[in-house]
C-alpha angles and dihedrals in degrees: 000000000000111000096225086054099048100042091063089053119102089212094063092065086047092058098048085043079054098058095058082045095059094044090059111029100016096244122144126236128289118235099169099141096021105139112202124192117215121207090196111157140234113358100262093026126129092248088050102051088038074055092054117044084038088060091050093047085047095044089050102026086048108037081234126140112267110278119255104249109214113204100219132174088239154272100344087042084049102056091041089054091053087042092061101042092249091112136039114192113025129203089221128177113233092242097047090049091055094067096062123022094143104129091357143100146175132266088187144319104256136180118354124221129212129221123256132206107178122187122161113263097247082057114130089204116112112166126025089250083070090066092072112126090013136106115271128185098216093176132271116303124281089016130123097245090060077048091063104034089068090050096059091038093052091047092049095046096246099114103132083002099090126055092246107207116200094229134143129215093269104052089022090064094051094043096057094042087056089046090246084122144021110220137002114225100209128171117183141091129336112273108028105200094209088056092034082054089056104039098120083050102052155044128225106214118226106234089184084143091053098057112083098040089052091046086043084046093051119006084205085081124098133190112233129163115234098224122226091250097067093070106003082269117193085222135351120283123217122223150123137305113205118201116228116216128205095217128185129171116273088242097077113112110257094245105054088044079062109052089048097047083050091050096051094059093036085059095048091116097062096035085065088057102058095049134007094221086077096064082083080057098116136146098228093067089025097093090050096110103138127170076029113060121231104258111249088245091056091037080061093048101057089038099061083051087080096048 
């Protein structure tokens, strides 16, 4: 959270006059008047409903007033906002959060998303290198998934060489059922409904030569293989998995990037009901942050774990 906006909250004094008060009586901060500002994402997204049911367990498990709830267009609109103190907690893609640390840090690494390469099932297309010259939905503008769609066109040569579309899951899946497009870039939790709803209909394409220059690229990446299981697939399909970051500014004050850090996992529960991508939600990854560090008040957090 931005200094400048913490420091002319009354909540903030609450919480230094709480340390003193833990130390003695054993009490826990007090967060009463603590205003949070949430970069979530498009209204309906992943990051949106994780937002959403995380502003309800702070606001109950804090005694803190319910977090603002900022509709964004995704991960690169998300680390601006907290960049520019407008906003105070962001929903951020691993890959995005490498390009700029400076004056940030990580509550936890959350949900990972998997890369999706989505084509229709009469489709005569078999390896990404095949989509040059078509129409490609390469996700709405300033969003993750447009972050990661340049860098798989740049590693496989079609930059300029496809007809990119600014689409999102929602309007890029009827639009490739109706020919309109060729293939759907999507990044985000295994399964995805929208694409579950549409197995019979579409192909998931193999970037297995992909896999090592984009790694080399960003060692964020990871290679992963989407089961059959996951949409009634004919083989595996090998992909990436792409790490999501909470990320704040390292400004906030330790003890509020801990009770936060304590309510997310405390509300894992119903995290996981809200959307199936938090079920990888776990302490054990979660303070796998790297190139962010963990912020000290989460550091705190995962160490008294141990104790």
């Amino acid at each position: 959270m931005a200094r400048s906006t913490l420091m002319r909250r009354p909540g903030v004094l609450a919480v230094v006059i709480a340390v003193a008060c833990a130390l003695v009586a054993g009490c826990g901060p007090d967060l009463s008047g603590t205003h949070v500002r949430i970069a979530a994402g498009l209204n309906g997204g992943v990051y949106d409903k994780l937002a959403e049911a995380l502003a309800d367990a702070w606001a109950a498990q804090l005694g803190a007033e319910r977090p603002e709830i900022q509709e964004t267009q995704g991960s690169p609109d998300n680390i601006g906002r907290v960049r520019a103190g407008k906003a105070d907690v962001a929903f951020v893609a691993a890959d995005v959060a490498t390009e700029k640390t400076a004056g940030l840090a990580a509550l936890a690494r959350v949900h990972d998303d998997y890369l999706h390469v989505v084509v229709r099932a009469d489709s005569t297309i078999t390896s990404f290198a095949q989509l040059r010259g078509l129409k490609v939905a390469i996700g709405s503008p300033d969003s993750g998934v447009e972050f990661l769609s340049k860098q798989l066109l740049e590693v496989s040569g079609l930059t300029g060489a496809v007809d990119r579309r600014n689409l999102g899951l929602t309007e890029a899946l009827p639009a490739l059922e109706n020919r309109q497009i060729d293939a759907v870039i999507w990044s985000g939790g295994l399964p995805t409904p929208s694409i579950t709803e549409r197995a019979s209909k579409v192909r998931l394409l193999d970037i297995t030569d992909l896999a090592d220059d984009l790694r080399a690229r960003n060692p964020v990446y990871r290679t992963a293989t989407i089961p059959v299981t996951a949409y009634h697939l004919q083989a595996p399909v090998t992909t990436l998995v792409l790490p999501n970051f909470l990320v704040v500014p390292a400004s906030m004050p330790d003890d509020l990037a801990e009770a936060l850090v304590r309510g997310l996992f405390d509300a894992r529960g119903e995290l996981v009901k809200a959307a199936g991508a938090a079920l990888s939600i776990d302490v054990h990854p979660a303070i796998e942050t790297s190139p962010l560090p963990l912020h000290p008040g989460a550091l705190r957090y995962f160490r008294s774990l141990k104790n």
